[in-house]
N, C-alpha and C positions, 0 to 999 in steps of 0.2 A: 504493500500500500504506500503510496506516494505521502512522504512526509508535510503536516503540514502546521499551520503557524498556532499559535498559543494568543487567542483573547483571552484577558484578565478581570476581571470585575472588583471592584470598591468592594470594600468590606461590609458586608448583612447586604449586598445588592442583591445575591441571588436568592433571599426569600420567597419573590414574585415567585421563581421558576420553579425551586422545590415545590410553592403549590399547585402549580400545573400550567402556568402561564409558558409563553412560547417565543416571547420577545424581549430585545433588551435596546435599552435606551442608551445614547450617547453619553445621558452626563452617569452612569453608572460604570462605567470602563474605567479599570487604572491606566490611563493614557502616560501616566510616566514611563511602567514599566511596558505597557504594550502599547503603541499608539496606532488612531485609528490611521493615522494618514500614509502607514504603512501597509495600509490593505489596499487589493484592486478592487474596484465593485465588484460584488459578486465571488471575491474569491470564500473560498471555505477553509474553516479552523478548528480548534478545538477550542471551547470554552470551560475557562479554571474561574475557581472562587477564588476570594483573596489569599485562600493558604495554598493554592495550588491544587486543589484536588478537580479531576475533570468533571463537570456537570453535562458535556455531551458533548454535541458535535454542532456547528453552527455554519449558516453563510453569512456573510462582512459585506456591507455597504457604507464604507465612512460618509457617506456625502447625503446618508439620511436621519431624522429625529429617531428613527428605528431602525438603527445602527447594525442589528442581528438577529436573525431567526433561527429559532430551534431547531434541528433535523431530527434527530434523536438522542435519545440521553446516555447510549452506548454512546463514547469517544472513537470507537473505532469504526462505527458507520459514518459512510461518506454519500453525500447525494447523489447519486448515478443513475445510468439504468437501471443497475439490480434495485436497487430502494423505490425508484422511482414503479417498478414493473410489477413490483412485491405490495406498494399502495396502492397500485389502482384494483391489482387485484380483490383487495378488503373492501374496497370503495363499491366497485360491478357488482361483488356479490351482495349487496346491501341494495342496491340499484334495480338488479334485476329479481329479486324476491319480492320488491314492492313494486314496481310497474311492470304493465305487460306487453309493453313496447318500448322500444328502444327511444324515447325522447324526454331529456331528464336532465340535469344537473347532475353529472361526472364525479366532478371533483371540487369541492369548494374548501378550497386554501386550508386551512389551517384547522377546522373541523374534521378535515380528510386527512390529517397529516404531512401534508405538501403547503405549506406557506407561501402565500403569493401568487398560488397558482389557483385558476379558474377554467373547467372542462364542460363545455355542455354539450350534448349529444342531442341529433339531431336524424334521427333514422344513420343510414349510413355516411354523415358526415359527422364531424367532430370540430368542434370551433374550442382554439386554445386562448385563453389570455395570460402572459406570462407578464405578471402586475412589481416586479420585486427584478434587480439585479441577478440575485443568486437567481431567479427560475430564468430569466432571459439565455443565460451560459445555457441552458440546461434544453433547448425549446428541442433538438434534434434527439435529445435522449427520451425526452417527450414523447416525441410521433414515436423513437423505436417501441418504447414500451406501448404504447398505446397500439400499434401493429399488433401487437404479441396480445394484448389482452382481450382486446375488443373488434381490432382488424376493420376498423371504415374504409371505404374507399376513398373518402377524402378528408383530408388535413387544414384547417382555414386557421390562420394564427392571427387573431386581431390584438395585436400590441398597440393599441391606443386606446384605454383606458387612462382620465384622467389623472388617474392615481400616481402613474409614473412616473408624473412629472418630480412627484416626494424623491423619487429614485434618481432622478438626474437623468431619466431615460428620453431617449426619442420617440413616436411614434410609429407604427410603421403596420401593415398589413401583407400578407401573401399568404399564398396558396402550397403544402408540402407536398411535393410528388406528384406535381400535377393540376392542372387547373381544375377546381370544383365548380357546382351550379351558381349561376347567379343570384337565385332566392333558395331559399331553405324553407322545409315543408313541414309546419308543425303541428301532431295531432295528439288532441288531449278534448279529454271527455267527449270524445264520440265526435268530436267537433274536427277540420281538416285548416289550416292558415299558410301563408305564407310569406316569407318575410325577406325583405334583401340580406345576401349572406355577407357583403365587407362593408356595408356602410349603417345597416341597425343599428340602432339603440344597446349600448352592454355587448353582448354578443349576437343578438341578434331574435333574442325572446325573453320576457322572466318568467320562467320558470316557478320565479318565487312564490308569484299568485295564483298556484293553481287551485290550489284548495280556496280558495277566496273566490275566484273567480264560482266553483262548482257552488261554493256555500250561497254567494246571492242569488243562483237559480230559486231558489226559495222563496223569493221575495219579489221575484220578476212578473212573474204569471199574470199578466192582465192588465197590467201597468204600463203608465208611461216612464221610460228610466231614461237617467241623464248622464252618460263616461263622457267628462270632463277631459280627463289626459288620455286618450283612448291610444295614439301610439300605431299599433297595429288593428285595434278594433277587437282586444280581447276579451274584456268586459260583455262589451254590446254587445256582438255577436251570440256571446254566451246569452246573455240576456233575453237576445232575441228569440235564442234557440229553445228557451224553456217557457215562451211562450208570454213575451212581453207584448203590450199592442202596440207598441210605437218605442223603438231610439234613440235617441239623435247623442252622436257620436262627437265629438270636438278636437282638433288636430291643427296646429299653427301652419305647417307644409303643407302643399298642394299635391306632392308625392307621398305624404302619410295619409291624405285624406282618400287618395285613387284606390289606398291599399285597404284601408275600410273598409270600401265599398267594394272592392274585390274580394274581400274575405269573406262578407255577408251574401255577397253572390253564391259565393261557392259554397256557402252552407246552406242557401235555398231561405234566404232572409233577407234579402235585398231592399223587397218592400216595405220591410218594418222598420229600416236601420237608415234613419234621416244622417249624412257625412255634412258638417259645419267647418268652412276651413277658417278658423279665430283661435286669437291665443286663449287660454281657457280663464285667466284673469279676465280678461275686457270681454269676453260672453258671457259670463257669469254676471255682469255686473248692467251690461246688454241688456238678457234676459230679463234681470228685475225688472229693471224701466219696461219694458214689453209687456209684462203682466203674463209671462211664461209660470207653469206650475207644472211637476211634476211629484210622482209616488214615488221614485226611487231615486238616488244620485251615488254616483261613483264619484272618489276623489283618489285617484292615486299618484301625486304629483313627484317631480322630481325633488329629492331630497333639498331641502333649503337650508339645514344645518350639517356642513361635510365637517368643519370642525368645530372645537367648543365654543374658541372665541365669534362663532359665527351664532351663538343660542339665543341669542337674545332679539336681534334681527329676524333669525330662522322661525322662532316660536311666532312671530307679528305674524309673517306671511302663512303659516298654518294658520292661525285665527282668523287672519283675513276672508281666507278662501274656504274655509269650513261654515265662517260665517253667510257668506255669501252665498252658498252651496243651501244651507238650514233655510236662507229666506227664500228659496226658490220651491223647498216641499210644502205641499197641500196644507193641510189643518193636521195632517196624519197619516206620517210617511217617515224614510227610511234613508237612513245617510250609512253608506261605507264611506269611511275615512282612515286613511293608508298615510302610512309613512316609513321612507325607507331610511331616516336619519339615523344614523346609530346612537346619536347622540341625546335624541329625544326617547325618554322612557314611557313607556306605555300610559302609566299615572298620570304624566304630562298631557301626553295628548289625550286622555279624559275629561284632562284637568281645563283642558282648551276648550274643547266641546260643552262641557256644561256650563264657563263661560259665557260662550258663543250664544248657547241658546239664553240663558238668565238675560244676555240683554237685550235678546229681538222677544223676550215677554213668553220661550217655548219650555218646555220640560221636555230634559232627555237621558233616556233610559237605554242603556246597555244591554243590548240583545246576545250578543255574540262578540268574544275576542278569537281573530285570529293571525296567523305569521306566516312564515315560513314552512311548505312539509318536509316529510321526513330529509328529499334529498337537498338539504340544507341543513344539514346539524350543525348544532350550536355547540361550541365550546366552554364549557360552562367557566373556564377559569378567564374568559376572553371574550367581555361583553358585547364587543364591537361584531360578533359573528350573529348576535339576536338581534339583528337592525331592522325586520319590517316587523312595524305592526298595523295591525287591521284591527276600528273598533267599529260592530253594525251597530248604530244604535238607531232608536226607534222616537222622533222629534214629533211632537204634539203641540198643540197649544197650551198655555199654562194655566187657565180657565177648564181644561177638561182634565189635568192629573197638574197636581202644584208639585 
C-alpha cells in the first residue's frame, strides 16, 4: 500500500468523530505539526488525534471550511475501487429490496458511506455528482465500480453542483464511455416523466419527494391544486393523476414549462394540468389580486437558507411564500410546505406556518410530517443529511376551529 501523509488534530478535537461524525474542520488540525497547505486537494491520509493514535483514514482538501472527510476508521483502508465497489454494493442491496425498478437515489454521500458523492439511477443510466475534491480524483474509479455492480449502459457525470465551489472546484459535465440520451426517463408510482439529462435541476430529478409526492394523492381527488415550483411537473402531474379537477402548474423557463406539459401529456392528463410560465413569487402574489382560490397548494421551493449566516433572511422568504400560498386556499384547504434547507428544522418551519396563518386570521393544523425515503438515509451523527422537510397541514379559517 502506497505510503501516505499523517493529519493531526488539536487536542479533545476528535470527540465529534468518536461519536460518529465524519468531518473535520480546518480550525481543529494541528497545522504546526501537520499543515494543511501541505496537502493537494483531494489527496488522502491518515488521520491521528493529538497523541498520535490513528482515528482512520481521511481525504484533505486544505482550500475548504471542511478540510476532511472520513473514509473509514481502519487507517489502513484507502478510497479506491475496492472501497468504492465494496459501498455500493451495501448501498444496491438496500436499493433494490425497497424499489422494484431501477430508479432511485444510489448513493447519497455520507449516509452511504462515500462523502461527497451523489449516485442516482435512472433505469439504465446512472448520473454521478462528484461534490468534494477527494471524490473528483476518484470519478473513473466510480464508473469502474459502478460497471461491476450495477452495469448501466450509460455514465453522465454532472460536476456542477453548486457546492463545489466550497471545494475550489470547477464545473464541468460529460458523458463516461460514450454519449448517453438526451432526456432521462423517470418512473415512479405508476406514473412515466422525463427530464433533460446535462442541464436539470441536481441531477436531473428529486428523488427526495417521492413519498411526498405519492402522500398528496390523498388530498388531490376532486380538487383544484396549485405546484408552485413545479420544475418538471412532479407534483401536478401526480396530482393530476389521482384525480385532481384542474392544475395549474408554475415554472419561470419556457423550457421547464414545454416539459410540464409534456409530462402531463404523457401520462394522459394534459387536460387537467393548466403550465403558467411566472416566477412563482410574482404568481402567487398575481393570483391574490385575481381572486384565484384553490383546495390544495404545493410549495417546494429552492432552499433559501444554504448556510447559517443566510437564516434569518432565509426564514423571511419561507414566510413570505407560505404566506402567500395560505391566502390563496379556500375557507378549507391544504398546504404542502417543503423545504430543502438543512439549516431550517422542522419546528421552525411549523413555527413559520402557524405564524403565517395567526396573521391572515386562519388556524393551522398539522396533518402529516414528511422527508426524505428510505433511499436517502440520514446520518444520524450529521444533521445536514435530514434537510427536506414536508409539513401537510390543513389551513381553515379561525372563526370555524380557533
Amino acid at each position: 500500500m502506497q505510503q501516505r501523509p499523517s493529519l493531526r488534530l488539536k487536542p479533545g478535537e476528535e470527540r465529534r468523530l468518536r461519536a460518529g461524525h465524519l468531518w473535520v474542520f480546518s480550525n481543529e488540525v494541528d497545522t504546526a505539526s501537520t499543515p494543511l497547505r501541505a496537502f493537494a486537494p483531494g489527496e488522502q491520509a491518515v488521520l491521528l488525534d493529538a497523541r498520535g493514535k490513528a482515528l482512520g483514514s481521511v481525504y484533505v482538501n486544505p482550500n475548504s471550511l471542511i478540510c476532511a472527510r472520513l473514509v473509514s476508521r481502519d487507517p489502513q483502508v484507502a478510497l479506491d475501487r475496492s472501497t468504492l465497489t465494496h459501498r455500493l454494493q451495501i448501498a444496491a442491496a438496500l436499493r433494490e429490496r425497497l424499489f422494484p425498478e431501477p430508479w432511485y437515489r444510489l448513493i447519497h454521500g455520507e449516509a452511504d458511506g462515500l462523502p461527497g458523492l451523489v449516485i442516482d439511477r435512472f433505469g439504465e443510466t446512472c448520473v454521478v455528482q462528484p461534490n468534494t475534491a477527494g471524490m473528483e480524483h476518484q470519478v473513473e474509479a466510480v464508473a469502474a465500480a459502478l460497471e461491476r455492480v450495477v452495469g448501466p449502459r450509460h455514465i453522465l457525470v454532472r460536476a456542477d453542483s453548486p457546492v463545489r465551489e466550497r471545494e475550489g472546484l470547477e464545473p464541468w459535465t460529460g458523458w463516461l464511455g460514450g454519449e448517453g440520451p438526451e432526456a432521462l426517463e423517470v418512473r415512479e408510482g405508476g406514473l412515466a416523466y422525463e427530464v433533460p439529462a446535462r442541464d436539470g435541476q441536481k441531477t436531473g430529478w428529486y428523488f427526495d419527494q417521492r413519498a411526498n409526492r405519492a402522500r398528496l394523492a390523498a388530498y388531490a381527488a376532486g380538487q383544484r391544486v396549485l405546484d408552485a415550483y413545479s420544475y418538471a411537473g412532479g407534483f401536478a402531474v401526480a396530482a393530476a393523476a389521482a384525480g385532481a379537477q384542474e392544475v395549474v402548474a408554475v415554472e419561470r423557463s419556457a423550457a421547464a414549462c414545454d416539459r410540464i406539459a409534456a409530462n402531463a401529456e404523457r401520462n394522459g392528463v394534459g387536460d387537467r394540468v393548466a403550465v403558467v410560465e411566472a416566477d412563482a413569487g410574482e404568481y402567487l402574489a398575481a393570483a391574490r389580486l385575481e381572486g384565484e382560490r384553490f383546495d390544495v397548494a404545493v410549495l417546494d421551493p429552492p432552499a433559501f437558507i444554504k448556510r447559517r449566516r443566510d437564516r434569518k433572511a432565509g426564514e423571511r422568504g419561507y414566510r413570505s411564500v407560505n404566506e402567500a400560498a395560505l391566502r390563496l386556499l379556500g375557507r378549507d384547504g391544504v398546504l404542502l410546505s417543503c423545504s430543502c434547507s438543512a439549516h431550517l428544522a422542522e419546528e421552525r418551519l411549523a413555527g413559520i406556518l402557524l405564524a403565517a396563518g395567526r396573521h391572515l386570521d386562519r388556524s393551522v393544523r398539522i396533518l402529516e410530517r414528511g422527508g426524505a425515503p428510505p433511499d436517502h438515509p440520514v446520518h444520524p451523527a450529521i444533521p445536514e443529511t435530514d434537510y427536506l422537510k414536508a409539513l401537510l397541514v390543513r389551513s381553515v379559517i379561525a372563526s370555524s376551529l380557533p
